[in-house]
C-alpha positions in Angstrom: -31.9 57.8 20.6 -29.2 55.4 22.1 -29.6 51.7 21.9 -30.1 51.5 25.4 -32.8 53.9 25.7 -34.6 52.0 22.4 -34.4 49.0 24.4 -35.7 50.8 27.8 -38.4 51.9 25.2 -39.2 48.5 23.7 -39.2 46.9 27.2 -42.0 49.5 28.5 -44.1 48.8 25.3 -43.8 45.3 26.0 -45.4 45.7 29.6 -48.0 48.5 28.5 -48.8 46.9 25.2 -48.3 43.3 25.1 -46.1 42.9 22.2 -44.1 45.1 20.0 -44.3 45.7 16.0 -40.8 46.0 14.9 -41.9 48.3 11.4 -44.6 49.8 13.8 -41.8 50.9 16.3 -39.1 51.9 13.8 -41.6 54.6 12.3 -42.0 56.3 15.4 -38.6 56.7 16.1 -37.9 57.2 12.5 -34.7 54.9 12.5 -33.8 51.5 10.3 -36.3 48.6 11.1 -33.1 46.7 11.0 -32.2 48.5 14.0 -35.1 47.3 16.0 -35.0 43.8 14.9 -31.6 43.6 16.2 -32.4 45.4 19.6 -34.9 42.3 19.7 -32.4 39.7 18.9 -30.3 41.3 21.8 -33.1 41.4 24.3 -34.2 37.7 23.2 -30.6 36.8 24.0 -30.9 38.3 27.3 -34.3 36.6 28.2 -36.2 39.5 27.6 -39.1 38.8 25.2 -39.5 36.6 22.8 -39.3 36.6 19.2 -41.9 36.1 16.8 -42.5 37.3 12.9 -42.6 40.8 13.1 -41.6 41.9 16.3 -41.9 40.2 19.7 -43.8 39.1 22.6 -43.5 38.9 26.7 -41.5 35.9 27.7 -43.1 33.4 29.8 -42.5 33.3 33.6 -43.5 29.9 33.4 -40.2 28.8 31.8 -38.4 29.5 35.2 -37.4 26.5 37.2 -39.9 24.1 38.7 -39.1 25.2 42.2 -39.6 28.9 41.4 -43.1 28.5 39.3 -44.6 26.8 42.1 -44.4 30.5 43.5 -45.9 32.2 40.9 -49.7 32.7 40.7 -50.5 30.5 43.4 -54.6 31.6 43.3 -54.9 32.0 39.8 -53.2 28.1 39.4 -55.8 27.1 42.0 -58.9 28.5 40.4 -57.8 26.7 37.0 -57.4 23.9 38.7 -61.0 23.6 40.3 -62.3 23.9 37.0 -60.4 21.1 35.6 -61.0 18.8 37.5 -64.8 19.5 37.6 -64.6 18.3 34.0 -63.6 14.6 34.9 -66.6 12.1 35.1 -66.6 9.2 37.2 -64.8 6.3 34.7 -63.1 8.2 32.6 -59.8 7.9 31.3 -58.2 11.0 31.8 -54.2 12.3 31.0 -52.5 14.8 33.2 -49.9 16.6 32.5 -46.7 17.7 34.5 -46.5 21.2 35.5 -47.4 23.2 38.7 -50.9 23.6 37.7 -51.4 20.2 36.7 -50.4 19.5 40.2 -52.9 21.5 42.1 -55.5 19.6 39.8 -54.7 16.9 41.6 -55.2 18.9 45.1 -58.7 19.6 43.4 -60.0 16.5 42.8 -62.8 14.9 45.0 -61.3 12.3 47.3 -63.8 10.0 45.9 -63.3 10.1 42.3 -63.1 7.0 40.6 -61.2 7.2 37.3 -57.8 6.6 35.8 -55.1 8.8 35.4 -52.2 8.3 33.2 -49.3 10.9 33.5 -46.1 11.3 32.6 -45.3 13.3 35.7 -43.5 11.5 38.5 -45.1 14.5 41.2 -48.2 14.1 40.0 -48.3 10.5 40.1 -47.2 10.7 43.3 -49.3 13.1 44.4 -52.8 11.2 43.4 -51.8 8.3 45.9 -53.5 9.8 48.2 -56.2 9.1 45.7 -57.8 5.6 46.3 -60.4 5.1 43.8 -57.9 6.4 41.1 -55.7 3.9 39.0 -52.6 5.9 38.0 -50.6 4.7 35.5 -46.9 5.9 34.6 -45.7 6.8 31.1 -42.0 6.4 32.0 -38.7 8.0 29.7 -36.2 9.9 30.1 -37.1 12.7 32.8 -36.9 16.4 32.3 -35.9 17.6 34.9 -37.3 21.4 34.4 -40.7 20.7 34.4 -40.3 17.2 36.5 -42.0 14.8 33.7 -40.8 12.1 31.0 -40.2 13.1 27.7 -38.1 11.2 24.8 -39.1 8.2 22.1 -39.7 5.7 25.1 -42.5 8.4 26.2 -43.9 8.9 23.3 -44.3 5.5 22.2 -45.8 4.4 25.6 -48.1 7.1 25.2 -49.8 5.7 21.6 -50.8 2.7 23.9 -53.2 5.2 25.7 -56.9 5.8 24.7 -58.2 8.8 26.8 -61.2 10.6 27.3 -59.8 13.8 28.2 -56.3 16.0 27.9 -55.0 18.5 30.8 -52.2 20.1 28.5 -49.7 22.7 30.8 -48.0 25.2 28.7 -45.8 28.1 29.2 -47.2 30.5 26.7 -51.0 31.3 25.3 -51.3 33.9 22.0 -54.0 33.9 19.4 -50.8 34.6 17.3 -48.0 32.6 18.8 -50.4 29.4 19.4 -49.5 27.2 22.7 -46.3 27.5 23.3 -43.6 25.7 25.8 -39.5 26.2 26.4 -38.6 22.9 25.1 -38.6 20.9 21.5 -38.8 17.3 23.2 -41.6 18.4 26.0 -43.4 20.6 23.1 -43.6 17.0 21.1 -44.4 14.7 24.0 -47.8 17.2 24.6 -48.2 16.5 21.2 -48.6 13.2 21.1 -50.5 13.6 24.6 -53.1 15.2 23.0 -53.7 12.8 19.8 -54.7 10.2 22.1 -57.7 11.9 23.8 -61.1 13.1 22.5 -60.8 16.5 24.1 -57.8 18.7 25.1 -58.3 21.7 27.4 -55.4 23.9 28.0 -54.6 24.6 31.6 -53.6 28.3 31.7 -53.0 30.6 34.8 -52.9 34.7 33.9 -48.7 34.7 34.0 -49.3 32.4 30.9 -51.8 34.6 28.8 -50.2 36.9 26.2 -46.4 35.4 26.6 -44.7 33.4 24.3 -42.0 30.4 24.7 -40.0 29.1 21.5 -41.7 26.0 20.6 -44.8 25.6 19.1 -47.1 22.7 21.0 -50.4 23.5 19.3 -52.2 26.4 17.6 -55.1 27.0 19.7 -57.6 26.1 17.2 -56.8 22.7 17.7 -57.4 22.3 21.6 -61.3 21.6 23.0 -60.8 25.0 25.4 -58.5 27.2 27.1 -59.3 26.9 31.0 -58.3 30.4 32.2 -59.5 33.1 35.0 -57.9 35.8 32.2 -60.7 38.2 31.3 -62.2 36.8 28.1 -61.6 40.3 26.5 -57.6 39.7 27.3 -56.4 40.5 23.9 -54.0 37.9 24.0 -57.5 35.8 23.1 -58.8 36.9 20.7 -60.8 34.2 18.6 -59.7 31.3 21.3 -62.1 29.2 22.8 -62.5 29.5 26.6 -63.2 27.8 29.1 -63.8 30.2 32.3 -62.0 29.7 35.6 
């Protein structure tokens, strides 16, 4: 088999199967797992999948530009949405994340909501002015541009100042294997230190996120409160995760 078919091969398994098991793979076609691993490395190169121990995963839509994700599973973002913001009482202190989904929690919340929000999203602040019974305050930083938020050492220090009830985490990837994943080592860090200073952290997750995989590691899923996702609970992406259903 050419390398081009192998990776034709790799790329269906991928779609059909959800990840790909490089010794599992070379087996079957009875060549070198070394082979495989280095049709991976190519296709990873290319933006095909990403790597992980062993083999590799889908690669996240959600690591396309900010202009392009606001495209992409429009009704699945929306019905994550309504559940998160169904779990903020009245006083609370809540932090919201940046993200496409983060900002149609904000389309989601009852006019009349009194809390406070604290963000490191310039959209999403801007977005919950509209909001009058909410105080919204502004973790500011350097600003990433691909995801529209602050990120940086100025970030994350203003962020230890914060005390929150509750944390609406975005990411790019969800796994039972590859943990909570995102496309960048300084936004990965700044969710991080998001989600040490609230009591509860509940991952907002839209389908296009279940079972892909970005490069850096935010959180193993063990360590959040919830995954809020309309993803059927038998997705095997999930396996042993806790959900919270869309």
């Amino acid at each position: 088999m050419l390398a081009a078919e192998r990776r034709d091969l790799l790329l269906a398994r991928l779609a059909a199967e959800g990840k790909v098991v490089a010794k599992d793979i070379a087996f079957e076609l009875g060549v070198a797992e070394d082979s495989i691993r280095r049709d991976l490395r190519e296709m990873a190169a290319a933006g095909l999948c990403q790597r992980v121990y062993g083999g590799a995963l889908p690669v996240s839509p959600a690591v396309a530009d900010y202009a392009t994700r606001a495209g992409v599973a429009t009704s699945s973002k929306e019905r994550v949405a309504a559940a998160a913001a169904a779990l903020i009482r009245p006083g609370q202190t809540v932090l919201l994340d940046g993200g496409t989904t983060a900002l149609a929690v904000t389309a989601a919340l009852p006019r009349d909501l009194r809390a406070t929000i604290v963000t490191h999203s310039p959209t999403v602040a801007a977005a919950l002015v509209g909001h009058p019974a909410v105080d919204v305050f502004v973790l500011g930083g350097r600003l990433f541009k691909h995801s529209a938020v602050t990120c940086g050492a100025a970030a994350a220090e203003a962020a230890q100042g914060v005390t929150a009830d509750l944390f609406l985490l975005g990411v790019t990837g969800v796994h039972h294997e590859a943990g909570l994943t995102t496309g960048d080592p300084d936004e990965a860090a700044m969710k991080r230190a998001l989600a040490a200073r609230a009591a509860e952290t509940y991952v907002l997750a839209s389908t296009e996120k279940i079972g892909a995989a970005s490069p850096f590691l935010v959180l193993p899923s063990a360590a959040v409160t919830a995954v809020i996702t309309d993803a059927p609970p038998a997705h095997p992406a999930l396996r042993g995760i806790p959900l919270h259903p869309a």
